[in-house]
C-alpha angles and dihedrals in degrees: 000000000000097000123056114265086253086059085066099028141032098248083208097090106095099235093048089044084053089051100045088051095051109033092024143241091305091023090253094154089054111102110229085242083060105043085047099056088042082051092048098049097039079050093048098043091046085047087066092040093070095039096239131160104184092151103104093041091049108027098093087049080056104055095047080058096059088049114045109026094077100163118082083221095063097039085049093050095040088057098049080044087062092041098050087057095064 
């Protein structure tokens, strides 16, 4: 993250001020495990908000990613990849 987590998201919100206070501006202090299960989550709970059901159509896209992307580097840079894209 290049930008401090207040550049994305208003800190005011009780839960990202807490963040901010405990992990720090650019989560520095947030282990990659951890950033990853919070991305996954967050992923996961957008994903019914939108009522979306995507599984049969990506799943086989899925599962070639999980095959094929071995290094943490490149699953790292294909995610901000995805996220840069919203």
């Amino acid at each position: 993250m290049t930008q401090p987590l207040g550049y994305y998201i208003d800190t005011t919100i009780p839960v990202v001020g807490d963040i901010e206070r405990e992990y720090g501006s650019n989560l520095e202090k947030m282990s990659v495990p951890h950033k990853a299960y919070l991305i996954a989550d967050l992923a996961t709970s957008l994903s019914y908000k939108f009522n979306s059901q995507p599984t049969a159509q990506y799943a086989p896209l899925a599962l070639r990613i999980g095959l094929e992307v071995k290094q943490e580097k490149d699953a790292i840079a294909l995610l901000k990849a995805f996220v840069n894209s919203l």
